[in-house]
C-alpha positions in Angstrom: 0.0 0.0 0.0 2.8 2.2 0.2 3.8 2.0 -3.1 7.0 3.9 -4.6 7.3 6.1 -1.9 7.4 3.4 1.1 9.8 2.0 -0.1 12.3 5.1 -1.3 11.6 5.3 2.6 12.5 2.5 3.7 15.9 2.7 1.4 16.7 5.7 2.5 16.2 4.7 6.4 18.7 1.6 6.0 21.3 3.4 3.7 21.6 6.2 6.6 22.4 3.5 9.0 24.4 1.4 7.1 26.7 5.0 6.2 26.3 5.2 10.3 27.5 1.8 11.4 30.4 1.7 8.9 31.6 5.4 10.0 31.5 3.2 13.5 33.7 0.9 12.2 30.7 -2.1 11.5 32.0 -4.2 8.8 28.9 -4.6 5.8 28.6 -8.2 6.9 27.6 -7.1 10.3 25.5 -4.5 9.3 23.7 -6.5 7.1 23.0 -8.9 9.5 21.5 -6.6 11.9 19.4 -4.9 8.8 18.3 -8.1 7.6 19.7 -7.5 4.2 22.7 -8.7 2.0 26.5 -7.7 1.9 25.9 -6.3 -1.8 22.7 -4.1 -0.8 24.8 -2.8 2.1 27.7 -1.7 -0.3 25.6 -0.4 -2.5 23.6 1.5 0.0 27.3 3.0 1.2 28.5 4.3 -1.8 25.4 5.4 -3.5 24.5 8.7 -3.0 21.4 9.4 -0.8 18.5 8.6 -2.0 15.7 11.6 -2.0 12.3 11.5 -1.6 9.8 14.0 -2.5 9.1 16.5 0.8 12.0 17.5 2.2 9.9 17.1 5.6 10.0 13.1 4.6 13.7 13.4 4.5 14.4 15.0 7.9 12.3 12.7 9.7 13.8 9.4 8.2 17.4 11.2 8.9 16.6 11.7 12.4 15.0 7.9 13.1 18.1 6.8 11.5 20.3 8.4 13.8 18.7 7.1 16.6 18.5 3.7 15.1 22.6 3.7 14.4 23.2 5.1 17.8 21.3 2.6 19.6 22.4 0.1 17.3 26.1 0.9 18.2 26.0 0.7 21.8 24.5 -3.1 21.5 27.0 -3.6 19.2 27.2 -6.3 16.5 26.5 -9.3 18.3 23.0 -8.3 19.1 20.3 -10.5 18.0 16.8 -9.2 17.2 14.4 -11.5 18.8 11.3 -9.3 18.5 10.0 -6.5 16.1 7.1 -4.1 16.8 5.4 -2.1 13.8 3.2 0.5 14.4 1.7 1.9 11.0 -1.1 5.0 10.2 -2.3 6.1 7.4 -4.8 9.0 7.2 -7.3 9.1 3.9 -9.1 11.9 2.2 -12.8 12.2 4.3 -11.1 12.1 7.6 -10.9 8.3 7.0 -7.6 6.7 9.4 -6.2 3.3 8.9 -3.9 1.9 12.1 -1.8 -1.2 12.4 -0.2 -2.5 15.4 1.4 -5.8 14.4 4.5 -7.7 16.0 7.0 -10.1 14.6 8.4 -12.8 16.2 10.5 -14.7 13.9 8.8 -18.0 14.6 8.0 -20.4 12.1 4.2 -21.3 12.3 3.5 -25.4 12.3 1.4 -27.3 9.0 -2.0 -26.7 10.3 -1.2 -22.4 11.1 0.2 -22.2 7.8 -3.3 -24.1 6.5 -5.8 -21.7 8.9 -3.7 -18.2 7.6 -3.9 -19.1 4.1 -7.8 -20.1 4.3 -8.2 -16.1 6.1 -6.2 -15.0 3.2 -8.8 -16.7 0.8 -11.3 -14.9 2.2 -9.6 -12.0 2.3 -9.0 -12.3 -1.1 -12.1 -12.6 -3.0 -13.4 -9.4 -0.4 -11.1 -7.3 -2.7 -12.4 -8.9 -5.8 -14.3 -5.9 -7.9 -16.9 -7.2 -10.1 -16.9 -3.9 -12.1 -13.9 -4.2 -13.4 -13.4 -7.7 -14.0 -17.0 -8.9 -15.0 -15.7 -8.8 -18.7 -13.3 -11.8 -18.0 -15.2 -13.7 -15.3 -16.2 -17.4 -17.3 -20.0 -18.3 -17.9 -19.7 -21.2 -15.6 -18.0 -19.0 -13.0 -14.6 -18.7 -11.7 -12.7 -19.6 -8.3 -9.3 -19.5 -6.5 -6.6 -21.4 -5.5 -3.7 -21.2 -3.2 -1.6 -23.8 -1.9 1.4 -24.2 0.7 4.9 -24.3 -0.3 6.2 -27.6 -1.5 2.3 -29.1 -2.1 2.2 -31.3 -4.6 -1.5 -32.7 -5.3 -5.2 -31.2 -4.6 -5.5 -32.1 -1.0 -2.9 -29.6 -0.2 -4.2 -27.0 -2.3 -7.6 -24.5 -0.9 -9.9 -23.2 -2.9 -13.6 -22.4 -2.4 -16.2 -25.2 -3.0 -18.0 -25.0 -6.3 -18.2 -21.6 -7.9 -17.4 -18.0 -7.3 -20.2 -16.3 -9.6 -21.9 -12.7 -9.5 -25.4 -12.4 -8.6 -27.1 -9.2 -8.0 -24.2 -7.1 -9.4 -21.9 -8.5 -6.8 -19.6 -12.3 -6.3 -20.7 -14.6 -4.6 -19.5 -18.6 -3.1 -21.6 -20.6 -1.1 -19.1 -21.6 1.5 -15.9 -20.9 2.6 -12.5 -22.0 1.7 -11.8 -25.3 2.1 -9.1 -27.8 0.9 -9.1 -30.6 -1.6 -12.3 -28.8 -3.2 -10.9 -27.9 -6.3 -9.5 -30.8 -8.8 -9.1 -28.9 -12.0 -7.4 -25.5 -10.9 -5.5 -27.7 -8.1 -4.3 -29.6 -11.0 -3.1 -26.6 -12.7 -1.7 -24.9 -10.0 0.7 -27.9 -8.7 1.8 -28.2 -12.5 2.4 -24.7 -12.3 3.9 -24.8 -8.7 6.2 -27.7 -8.8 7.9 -25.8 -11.9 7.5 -22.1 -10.3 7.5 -22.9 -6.2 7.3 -18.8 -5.9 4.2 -19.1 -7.7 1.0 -20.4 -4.8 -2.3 -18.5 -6.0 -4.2 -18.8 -9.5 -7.6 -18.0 -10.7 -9.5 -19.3 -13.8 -10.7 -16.0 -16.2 -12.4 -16.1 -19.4 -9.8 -15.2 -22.2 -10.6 -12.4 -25.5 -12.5 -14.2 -27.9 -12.4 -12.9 -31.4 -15.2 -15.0 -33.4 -15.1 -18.5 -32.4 -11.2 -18.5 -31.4 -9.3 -16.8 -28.5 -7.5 -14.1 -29.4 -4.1 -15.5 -28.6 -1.5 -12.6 -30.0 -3.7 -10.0 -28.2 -3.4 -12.1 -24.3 0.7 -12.3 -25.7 0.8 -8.6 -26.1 -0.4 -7.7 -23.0 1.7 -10.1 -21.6 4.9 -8.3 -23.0 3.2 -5.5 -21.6 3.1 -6.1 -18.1 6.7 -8.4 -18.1 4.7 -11.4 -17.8 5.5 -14.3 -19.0 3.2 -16.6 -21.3 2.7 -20.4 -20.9 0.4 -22.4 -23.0 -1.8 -25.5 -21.5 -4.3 -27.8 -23.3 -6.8 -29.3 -21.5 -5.2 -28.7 -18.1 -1.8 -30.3 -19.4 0.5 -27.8 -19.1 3.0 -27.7 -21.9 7.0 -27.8 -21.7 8.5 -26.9 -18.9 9.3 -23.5 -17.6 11.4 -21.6 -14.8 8.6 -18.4 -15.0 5.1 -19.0 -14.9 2.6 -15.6 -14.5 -0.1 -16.4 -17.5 -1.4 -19.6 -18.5 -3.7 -20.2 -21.4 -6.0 -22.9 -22.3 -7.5 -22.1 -25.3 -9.8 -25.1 -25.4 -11.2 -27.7 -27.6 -14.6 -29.6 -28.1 -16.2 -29.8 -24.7 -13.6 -27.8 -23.2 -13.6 -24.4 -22.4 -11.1 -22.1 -23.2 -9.6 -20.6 -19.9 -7.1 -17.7 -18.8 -4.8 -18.8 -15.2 -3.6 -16.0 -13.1 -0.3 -17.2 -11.4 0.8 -15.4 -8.4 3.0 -15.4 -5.2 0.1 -15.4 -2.7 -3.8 -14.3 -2.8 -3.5 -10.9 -2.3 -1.0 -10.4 -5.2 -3.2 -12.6 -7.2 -6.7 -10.1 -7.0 -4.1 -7.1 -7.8 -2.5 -9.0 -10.9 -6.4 -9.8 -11.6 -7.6 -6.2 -12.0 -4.2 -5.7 -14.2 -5.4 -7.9 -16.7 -8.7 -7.3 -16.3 -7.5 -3.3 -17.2 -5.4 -4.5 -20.1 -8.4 -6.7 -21.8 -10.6 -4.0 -22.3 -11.9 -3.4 -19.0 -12.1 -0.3 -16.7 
């Protein structure tokens, strides 16, 4: 949600610190230990020069947080280990409107049936953000769903989707019942074809692709892949075809009693419903 500007931010927050900590005499191992960042990022950061943001107010407040931070940081020295991180975040909107987070991080590695419970929440989530105005253009006849999966899964039990059908009634989507696993054969099927080639990739939805007559417009879904930096992938009924390091668009274009069908790869749900109202932009949509 920050966009561009969170994370000049952010850059310009650790390359103050890292200048700090080596003027202290921190080698850019260390400092990049206690930044949670890389050796190379760190000399980069130090021999760039400093990054600027856009209000100059901006840049005196992220100056003066990173002193503190590298004085602070000094005094524990190296060694120190972060065992604990609290981030407090508030945004104010237009309409007097204030969003406020108050989350901690703990460094803990959650166990199998965690993992499962967060990514049914962020299923849910999901398909909240879902707008029907600008993707009911692409949304198939016989309805659409999504599917997310742990790392490593490799068949439909370990992938969650939502039982049946997502379709739009009254203007607005709607599925019957939550997220559940092992709901979903055919999109699980593509997605652990998809996922045992791409681990990074764990989310994909079924759309409708362009049709031009009685045959999907294949160079049109290519161009606005080149577009967006996505890479294409073909699939025919379900089979994915080759094999492929990159996987962001799938496409199915069909055959007799099969329907022709657009995959949206992502790296988790969230990312998935943003790549969605790309494409959805790109294919002639709002």
């Amino acid at each position: 949600m920050l966009g561009e500007v969170g994370g000049k931010w952010l850059d310009r927050l650790h390359q103050h610190v890292a200048k700090d900590l080596r003027g202290k005499g921190w080698s850019q191992t260390e400092i990049a230990s206690i930044l949670g960042s890389t050796q190379s990022t760190i000399s980069r950061h130090v021999q760039k020069p400093t990054i600027e943001l856009s209000a100059s107010a901006d840049e005196a407040m992220v100056d003066s947080w990173a002193r503190e931070l590298s004085q602070a940081l000094s005094s524990l020295g190296p060694d120190a280990n972060v065992i604990r991180q609290r981030l407090i975040v508030e945004m104010q909107f237009t309409g007097n409107q204030t969003l406020r987070f108050d989350k901690t991080l703990t460094g803990l590695d959650l166990d199998s049936g965690q993992l499962e419970s967060a990514l049914l929440r962020r299923l849910e989530w999901a398909i909240g953000r879902l707008d029907v105005k600008r993707i009911q253009h692409i949304i198939p006849a016989v309805g659409m769903n999504i599917a997310s999966c742990t790392k490593g899964a490799r068949n439909a039990e370990q992938v969650a989707a939502f039982p049946g059908r997502i379709a739009v009634v009254n203007g607005k989507l709607r599925h019957h019942e939550t997220p559940a696993f092992g709901v979903s054969n055919h999109l699980a099927s593509v997605l652990i074809q998809a996922h045992t080639m791409n681990e990074a990739k764990t989310s994909i939805i079924n759309l409708r692709p362009e049709i031009n007559g009685d045959k999907v417009d294949v160079s049109g879904i290519k161009k606005v892949c080149d577009q967006l930096g996505y890479s294409f992938a073909s699939c025919k009924k379900g089979k994915l075809v080759g094999s492929h390091a990159k996987l962001d668009i799938i496409l199915d274009e069909g055959g007799y009693g099969w329907e022709p069908s657009l995959y949206v790869l992502a790296h988790n749900p969230l990312e998935l419903i943003d790549r969605t109202h790309q494409i959805a932009a790109e294919l002639g949509g709002v």
